[in-house]
C-alpha positions in Angstrom: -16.0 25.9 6.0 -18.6 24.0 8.7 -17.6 21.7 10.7 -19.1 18.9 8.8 -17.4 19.4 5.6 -14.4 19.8 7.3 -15.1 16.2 9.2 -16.1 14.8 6.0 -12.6 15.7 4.6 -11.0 14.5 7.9 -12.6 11.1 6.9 -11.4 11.5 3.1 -8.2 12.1 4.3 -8.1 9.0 6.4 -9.2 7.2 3.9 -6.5 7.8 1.2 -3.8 7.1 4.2 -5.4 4.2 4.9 -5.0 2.9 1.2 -1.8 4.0 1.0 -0.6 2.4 4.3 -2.1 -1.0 3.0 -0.4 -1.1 -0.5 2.7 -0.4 1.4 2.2 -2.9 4.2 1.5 -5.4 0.9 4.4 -4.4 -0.8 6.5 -5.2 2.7 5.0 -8.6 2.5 5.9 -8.5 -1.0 10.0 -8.1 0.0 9.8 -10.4 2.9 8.6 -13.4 0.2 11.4 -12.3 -2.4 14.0 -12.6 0.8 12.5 -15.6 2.4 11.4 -18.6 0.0 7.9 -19.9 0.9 6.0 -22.5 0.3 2.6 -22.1 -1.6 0.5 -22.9 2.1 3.1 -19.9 3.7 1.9 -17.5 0.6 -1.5 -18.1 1.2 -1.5 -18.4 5.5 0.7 -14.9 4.9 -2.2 -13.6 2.3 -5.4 -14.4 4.5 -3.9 -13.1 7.8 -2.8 -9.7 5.8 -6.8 -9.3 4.2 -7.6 -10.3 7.8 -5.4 -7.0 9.0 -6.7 -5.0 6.1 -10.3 -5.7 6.6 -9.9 -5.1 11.1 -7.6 -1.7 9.3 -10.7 -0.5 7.4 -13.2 -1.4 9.7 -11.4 0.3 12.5 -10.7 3.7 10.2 -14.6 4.1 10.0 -15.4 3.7 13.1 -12.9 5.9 15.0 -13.2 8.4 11.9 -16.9 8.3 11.4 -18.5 6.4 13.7 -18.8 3.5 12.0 -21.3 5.1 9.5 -20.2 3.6 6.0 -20.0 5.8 3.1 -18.9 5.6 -0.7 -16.4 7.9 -0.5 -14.4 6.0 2.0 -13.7 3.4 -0.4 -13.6 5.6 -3.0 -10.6 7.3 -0.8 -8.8 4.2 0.0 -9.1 3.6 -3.8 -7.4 7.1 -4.3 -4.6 6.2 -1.9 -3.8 2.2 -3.4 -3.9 3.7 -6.9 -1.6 6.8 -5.5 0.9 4.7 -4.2 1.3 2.2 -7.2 2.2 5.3 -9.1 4.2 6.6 -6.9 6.2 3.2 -6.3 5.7 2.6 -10.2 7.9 6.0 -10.8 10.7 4.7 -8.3 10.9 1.6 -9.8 11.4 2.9 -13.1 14.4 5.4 -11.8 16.1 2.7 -10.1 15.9 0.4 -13.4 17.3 3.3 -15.5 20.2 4.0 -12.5 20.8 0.5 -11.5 20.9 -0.4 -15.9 23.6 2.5 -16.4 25.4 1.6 -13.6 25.8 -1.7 -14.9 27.1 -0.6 -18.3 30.2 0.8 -16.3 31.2 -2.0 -14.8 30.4 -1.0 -11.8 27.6 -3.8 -10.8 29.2 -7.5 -11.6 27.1 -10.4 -12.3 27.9 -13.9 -10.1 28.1 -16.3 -13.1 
């Protein structure tokens, strides 16, 4: 394999962490709100400084990775990696409904009423 394809996949690679990193960085926003109550100004201060961190994320992945040349299959790869970690968080989720129901039918989670 040259040492261009083998570069180009470098930057493929890259770019799939990169999309997975920033679902999971959104997600971790995600929690914090559940935990914390905000205030519709705090969701969206919260939401513009994260696109701020995901667009300085991005810009910075191309231009260590490829030197700052853009190409469509960076997107394409950061694509890959959002859409790879909503499934793989959308599998979790379901396991820990189906455990978390079950262990409810045994009494073993109680319900403050």
């Amino acid at each position: 394999m040259s040492g261009v394809v083998r570069q180009e996949l470098f930057f493929f690679g890259a770019s799939v962490l990169t999309g997975l990193g920033l679902l999971w960085l959104y997600d971790g926003l995600c929690v914090f709100r559940r935990i914390v109550p905000h205030r519709n100004w705090a969701v969206s201060a919260e939401d513009l400084l994260y696109w701020c961190a995901a667009a300085w994320i991005i810009f910075w992945m191309i231009f260590e990775t490829n030197d700052g040349m853009i190409r469509i299959h960076a997107f394409a790869g950061i694509l890959l990696g959002v859409w790879t970690q909503w499934r793989i968080q959308s599998f979790f989720q379901k396991i820990w409904t189906k455990l978390l129901k079950k262990c409810g039918k045994k009494g073993k989670i109680t319900k403050n009423r």
